[in-house]
C-alpha positions as CSV (number, residue, x, y, z in Angstrom):
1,X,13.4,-23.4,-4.8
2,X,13.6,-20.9,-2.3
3,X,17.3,-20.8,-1.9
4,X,17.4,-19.7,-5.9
5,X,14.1,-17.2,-5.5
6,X,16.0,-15.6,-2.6
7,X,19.5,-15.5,-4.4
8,X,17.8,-13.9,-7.3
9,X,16.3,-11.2,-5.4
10,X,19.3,-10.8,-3.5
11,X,20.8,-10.4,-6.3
12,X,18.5,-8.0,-8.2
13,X,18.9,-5.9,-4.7
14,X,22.6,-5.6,-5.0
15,X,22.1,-4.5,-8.6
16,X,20.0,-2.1,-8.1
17,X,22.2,-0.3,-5.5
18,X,24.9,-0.5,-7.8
19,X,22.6,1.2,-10.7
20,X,21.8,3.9,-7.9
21,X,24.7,4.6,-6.8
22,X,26.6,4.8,-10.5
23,X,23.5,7.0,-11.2
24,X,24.1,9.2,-7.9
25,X,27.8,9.5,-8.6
26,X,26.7,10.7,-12.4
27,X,24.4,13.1,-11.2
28,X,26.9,15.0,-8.6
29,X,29.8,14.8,-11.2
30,X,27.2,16.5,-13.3
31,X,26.3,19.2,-11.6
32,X,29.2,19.8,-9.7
33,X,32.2,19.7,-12.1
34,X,31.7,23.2,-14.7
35,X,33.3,22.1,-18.4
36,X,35.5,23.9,-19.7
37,X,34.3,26.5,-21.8
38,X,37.2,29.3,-22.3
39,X,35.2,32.3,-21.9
40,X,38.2,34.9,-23.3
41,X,40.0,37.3,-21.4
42,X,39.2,40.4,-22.4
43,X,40.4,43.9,-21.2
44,X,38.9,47.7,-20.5
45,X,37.5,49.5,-23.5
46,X,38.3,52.7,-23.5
47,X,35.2,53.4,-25.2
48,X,33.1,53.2,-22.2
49,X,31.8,54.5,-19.0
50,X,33.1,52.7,-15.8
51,X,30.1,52.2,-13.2
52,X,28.9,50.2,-10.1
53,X,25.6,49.2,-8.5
54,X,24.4,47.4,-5.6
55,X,22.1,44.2,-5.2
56,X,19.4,44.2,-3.3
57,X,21.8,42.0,-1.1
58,X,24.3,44.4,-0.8
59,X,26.8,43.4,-3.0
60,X,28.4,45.6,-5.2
61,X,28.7,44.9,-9.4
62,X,31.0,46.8,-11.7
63,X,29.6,47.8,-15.0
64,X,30.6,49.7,-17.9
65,X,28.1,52.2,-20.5
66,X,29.0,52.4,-24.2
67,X,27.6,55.3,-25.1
68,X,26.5,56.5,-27.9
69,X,28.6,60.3,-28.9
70,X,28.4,60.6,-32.3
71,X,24.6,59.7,-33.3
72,X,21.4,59.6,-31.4
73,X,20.7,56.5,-29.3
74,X,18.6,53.8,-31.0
75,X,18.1,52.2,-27.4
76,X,19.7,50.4,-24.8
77,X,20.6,46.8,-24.6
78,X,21.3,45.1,-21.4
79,X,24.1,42.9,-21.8
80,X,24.7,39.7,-19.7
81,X,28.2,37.4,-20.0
82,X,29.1,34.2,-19.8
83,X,30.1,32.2,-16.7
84,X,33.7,32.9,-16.5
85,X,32.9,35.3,-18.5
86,X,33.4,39.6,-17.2
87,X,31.8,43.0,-18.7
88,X,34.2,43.7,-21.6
89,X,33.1,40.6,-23.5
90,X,30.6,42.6,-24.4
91,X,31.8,44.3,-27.6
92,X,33.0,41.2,-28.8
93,X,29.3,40.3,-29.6
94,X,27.8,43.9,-29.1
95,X,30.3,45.5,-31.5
96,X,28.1,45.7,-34.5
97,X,24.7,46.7,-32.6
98,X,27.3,49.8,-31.1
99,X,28.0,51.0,-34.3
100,X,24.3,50.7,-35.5
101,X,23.1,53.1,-32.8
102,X,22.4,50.9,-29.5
103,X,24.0,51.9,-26.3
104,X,25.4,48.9,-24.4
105,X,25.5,48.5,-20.5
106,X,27.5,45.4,-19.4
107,X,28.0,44.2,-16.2
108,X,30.5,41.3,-14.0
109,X,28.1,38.9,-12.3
110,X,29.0,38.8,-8.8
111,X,32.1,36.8,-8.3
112,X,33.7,37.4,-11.5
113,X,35.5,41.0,-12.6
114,X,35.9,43.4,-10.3
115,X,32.3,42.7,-9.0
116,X,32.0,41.6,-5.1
117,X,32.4,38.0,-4.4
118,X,30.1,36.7,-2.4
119,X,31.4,34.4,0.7
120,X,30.6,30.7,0.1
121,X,29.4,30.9,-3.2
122,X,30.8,29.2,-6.2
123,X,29.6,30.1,-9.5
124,X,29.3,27.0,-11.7
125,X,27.4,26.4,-15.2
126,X,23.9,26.8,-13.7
127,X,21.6,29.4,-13.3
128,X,20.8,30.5,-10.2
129,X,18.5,33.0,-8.3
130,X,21.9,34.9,-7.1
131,X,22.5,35.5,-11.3
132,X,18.9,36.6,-11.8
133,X,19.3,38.6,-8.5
134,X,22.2,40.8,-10.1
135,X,20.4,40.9,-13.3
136,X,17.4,42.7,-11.3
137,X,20.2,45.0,-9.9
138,X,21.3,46.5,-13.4
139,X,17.5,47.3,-14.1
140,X,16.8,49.1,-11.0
141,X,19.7,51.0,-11.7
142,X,18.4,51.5,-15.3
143,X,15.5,52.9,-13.6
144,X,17.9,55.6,-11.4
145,X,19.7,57.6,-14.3
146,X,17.5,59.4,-16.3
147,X,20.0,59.2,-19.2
148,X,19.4,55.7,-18.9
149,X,15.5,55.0,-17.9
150,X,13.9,56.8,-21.1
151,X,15.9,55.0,-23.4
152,X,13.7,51.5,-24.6
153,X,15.2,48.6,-23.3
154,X,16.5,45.1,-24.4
155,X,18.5,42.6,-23.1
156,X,21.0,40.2,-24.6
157,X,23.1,37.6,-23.0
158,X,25.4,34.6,-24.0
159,X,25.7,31.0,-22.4
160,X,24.8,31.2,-18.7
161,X,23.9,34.9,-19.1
162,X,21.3,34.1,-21.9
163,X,19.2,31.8,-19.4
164,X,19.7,34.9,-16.9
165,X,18.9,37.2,-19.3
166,X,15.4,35.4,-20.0
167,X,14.8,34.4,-16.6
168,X,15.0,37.9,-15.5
169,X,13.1,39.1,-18.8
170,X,10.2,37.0,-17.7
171,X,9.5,39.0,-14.2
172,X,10.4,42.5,-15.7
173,X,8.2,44.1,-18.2
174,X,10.2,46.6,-18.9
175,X,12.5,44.5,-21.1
176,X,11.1,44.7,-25.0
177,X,13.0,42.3,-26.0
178,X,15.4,39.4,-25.7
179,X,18.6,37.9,-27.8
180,X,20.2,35.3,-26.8
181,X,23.1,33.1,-27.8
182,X,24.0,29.2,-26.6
183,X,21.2,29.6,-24.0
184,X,19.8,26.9,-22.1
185,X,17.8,25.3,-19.1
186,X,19.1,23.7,-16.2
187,X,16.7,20.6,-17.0
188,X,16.9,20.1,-20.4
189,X,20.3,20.0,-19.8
190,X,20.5,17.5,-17.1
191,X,18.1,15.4,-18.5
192,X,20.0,15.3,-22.6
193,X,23.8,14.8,-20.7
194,X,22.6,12.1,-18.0
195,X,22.6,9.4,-20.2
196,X,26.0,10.6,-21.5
197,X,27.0,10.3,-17.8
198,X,25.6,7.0,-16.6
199,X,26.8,5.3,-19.8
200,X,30.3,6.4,-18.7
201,X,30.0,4.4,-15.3
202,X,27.5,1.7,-16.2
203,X,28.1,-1.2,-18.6
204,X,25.3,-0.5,-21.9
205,X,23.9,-3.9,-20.9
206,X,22.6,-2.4,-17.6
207,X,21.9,0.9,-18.5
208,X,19.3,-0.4,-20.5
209,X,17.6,-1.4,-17.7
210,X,17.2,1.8,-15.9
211,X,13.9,3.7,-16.3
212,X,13.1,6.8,-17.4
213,X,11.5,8.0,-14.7
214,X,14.4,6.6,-12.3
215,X,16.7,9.0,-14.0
216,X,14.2,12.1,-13.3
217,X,13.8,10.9,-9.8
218,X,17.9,11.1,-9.1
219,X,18.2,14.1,-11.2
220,X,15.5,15.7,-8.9
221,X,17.3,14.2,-5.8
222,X,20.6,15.4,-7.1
223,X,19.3,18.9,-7.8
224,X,17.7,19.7,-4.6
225,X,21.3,18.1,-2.5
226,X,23.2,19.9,-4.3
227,X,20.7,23.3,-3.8
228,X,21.3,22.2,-0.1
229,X,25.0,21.7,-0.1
230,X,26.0,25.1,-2.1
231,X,23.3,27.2,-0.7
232,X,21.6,28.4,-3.8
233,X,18.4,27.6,-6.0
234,X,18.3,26.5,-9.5
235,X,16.0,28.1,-11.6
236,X,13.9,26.4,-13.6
237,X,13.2,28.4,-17.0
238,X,10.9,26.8,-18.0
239,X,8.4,27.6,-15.6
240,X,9.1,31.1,-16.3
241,X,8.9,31.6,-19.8
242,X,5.0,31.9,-20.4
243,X,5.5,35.3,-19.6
244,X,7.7,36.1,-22.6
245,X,5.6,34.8,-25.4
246,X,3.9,38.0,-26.5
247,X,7.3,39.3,-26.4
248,X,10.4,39.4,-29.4
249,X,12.6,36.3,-28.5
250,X,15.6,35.7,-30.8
251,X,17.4,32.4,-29.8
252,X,20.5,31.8,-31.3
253,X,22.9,28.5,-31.4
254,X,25.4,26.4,-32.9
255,X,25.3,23.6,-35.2
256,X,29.1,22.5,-34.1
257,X,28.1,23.5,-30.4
258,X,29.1,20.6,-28.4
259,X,28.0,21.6,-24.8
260,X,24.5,23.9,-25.7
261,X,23.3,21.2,-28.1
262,X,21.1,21.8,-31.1
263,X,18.4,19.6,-29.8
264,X,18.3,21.6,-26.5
265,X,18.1,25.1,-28.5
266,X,15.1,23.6,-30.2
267,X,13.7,22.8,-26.8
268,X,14.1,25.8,-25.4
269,X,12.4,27.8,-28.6
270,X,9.8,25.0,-28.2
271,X,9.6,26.2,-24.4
272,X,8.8,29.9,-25.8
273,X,6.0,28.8,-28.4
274,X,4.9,32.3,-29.0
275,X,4.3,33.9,-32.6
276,X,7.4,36.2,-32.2
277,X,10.0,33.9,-31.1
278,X,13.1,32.9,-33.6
279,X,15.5,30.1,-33.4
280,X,18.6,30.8,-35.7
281,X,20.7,27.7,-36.2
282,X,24.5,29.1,-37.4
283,X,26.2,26.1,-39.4
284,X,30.0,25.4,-38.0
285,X,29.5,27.8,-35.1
286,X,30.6,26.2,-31.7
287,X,28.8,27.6,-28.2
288,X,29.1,31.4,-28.0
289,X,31.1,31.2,-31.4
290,X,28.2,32.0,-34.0
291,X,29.6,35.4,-34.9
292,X,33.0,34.4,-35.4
293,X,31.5,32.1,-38.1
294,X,29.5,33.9,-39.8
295,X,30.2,37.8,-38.5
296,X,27.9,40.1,-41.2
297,X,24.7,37.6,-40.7
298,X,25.3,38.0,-36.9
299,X,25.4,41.8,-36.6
300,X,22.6,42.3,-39.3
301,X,20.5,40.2,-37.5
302,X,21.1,41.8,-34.2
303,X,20.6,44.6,-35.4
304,X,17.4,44.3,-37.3
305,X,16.2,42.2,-34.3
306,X,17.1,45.4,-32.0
307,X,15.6,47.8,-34.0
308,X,12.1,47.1,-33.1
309,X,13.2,49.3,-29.8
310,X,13.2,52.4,-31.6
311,X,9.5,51.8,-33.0
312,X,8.6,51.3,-29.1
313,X,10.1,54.2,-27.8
314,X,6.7,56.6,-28.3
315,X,4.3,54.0,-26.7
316,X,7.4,54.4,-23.8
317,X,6.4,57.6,-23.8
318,X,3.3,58.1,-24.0
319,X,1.8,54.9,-21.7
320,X,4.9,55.2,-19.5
321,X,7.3,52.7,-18.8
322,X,6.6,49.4,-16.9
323,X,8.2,49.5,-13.4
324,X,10.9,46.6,-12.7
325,X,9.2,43.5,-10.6
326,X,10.0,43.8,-7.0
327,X,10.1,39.5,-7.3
328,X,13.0,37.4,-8.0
């Protein structure tokens, strides 16, 4: 009897390892390995203003102003790519908010463009401080040019740059508003593609037997290695976003989107909760595709959603505007 009650536990031990290892090895292929997501190569605009700024960290980020020539400015929105991604993809989403009235600053992330790369640093799919970081750049020097600073401000950013965008909306109140498109968390994202993962390297039979809270623990492990090995921090949104719900939050996503899921769009807009947050599901749009499916519904919404900057432009004036938060 004690041979067999030692076999099985030996054997239950050797299981387990292999569980925790398949689940390590999901985990790192997970957060390591970026999909690919084809962000479009897209080239000057003649249109606009070529500029540069510097991070607090001394980098330095190129960025280019559409501004507006032939009609008064309606406000300025904040623009904020995806990863891969560089400043003229702007217009591609921007285009119809341009001809309504909004000026557009867009900016290359650092380590993409013609912004600096920083040494040791590899960009991948999740948000990190260094993107909120270069986001806090662009609004200090908002804050510089006069030209720029008593225009009312919004932001808007797609993929990758829509979690920036909100991140950094959530310590600066001088951001009105936010519009986002195929935005996401670095959690609810983990969490939604780690079964995906494990059932790739563990028979279903077993991966039935893995806890909940097992997965959470070696997605928390995973997270704060890999924060280790690539010298960075997630950020984790979600902590963040009380902060916004008094605030104009337009979430946009795809139906078809096969990386930003549905279900994690809806989590996020749960995340928001406030009375003047909006989730807008675009049927057959893939991620960062909505306005190639459905291009007038895009624009019009963008552009109503925008336009609450114009009726905010004499309390700018008159209470003066909120100062950019010194904390990233």
């Amino acid at each position: 009897m004690a041979w067999i009650i030692a076999t099985c536990l030996v054997a239950i031990t050797i299981m387990m390892v292999v569980i925790q290892l398949a689940i390590s090895r999901a985990v790192m292929r997970m957060l390591e390995n970026a999909p690919p997501l084809n962000a479009g190569d897209f080239g000057a605009d003649s249109r606009a203003t070529e500029l540069n700024f510097e991070t607090e960290d001394g980098l330095s980020l190129h960025a280019c102003h559409f501004k507006q020539k032939e009609q008064s400015s309606r406000g300025l929105v904040l623009f904020c790519h995806e990863l891969g991604g560089n400043r003229w993809s702007a217009m591609s989403y921007c285009e119809g908010l341009f001809a309504a009235g909004f000026e557009i600053l867009s900016f290359d992330f650092r380590n993409h463009g013609s912004s600096d790369k920083q040494a040791g640093y590899e960009p991948l799919h999740w948000l990190t401080e260094f993107e909120v970081a270069d986001v806090h750049g662009a609004l200090q020097f908002i804050e510089s040019r006069d030209e720029l600073k008593n225009q009312p401000l919004g932001i808007f950013g797609v993929s990758r740059g829509g979690s920036a965008a909100l991140a950094a909306a959530s310590i600066s109140a001088c951001i009105k508003c936010v519009a986002c498109e195929s935005a996401y968390s670095t959690r609810s994202m983990m969490s939604l593609f780690s079964q995906r993962w494990i059932s790739l390297l563990v028979p279903q039979w077993m991966s039935g037997w893995i806890p909940a809270w097992h997965v959470e623990l070696s997605l928390t492990g995973g997270r704060l290695y890999s924060q280790f090995k690539r010298k960075c921090r997630y950020v984790h949104l979600e902590q963040t976003l009380a902060s916004l719900k008094n605030r104009p939050v337009l979430l946009i996503s795809g139906h078809r989107d096969n990386y930003v899921r549905p279900e994690i769009a809806k989590h996020l807009h749960e995340s928001l909760s406030g009375e003047s947050t909006e989730l807008w599901m675009v049927e057959k749009a893939r991620h960062n595709g909505a306005r190639q499916a459905n291009l007038d519904s895009y624009d019009s919404r963008l552009i109503e959603f925008f336009s609450s900057l114009a009726a905010r432009q004499i309390d700018e004036l008159t209470a003066g505007r909120p100062q950019v938060s010194e904390t990233v």
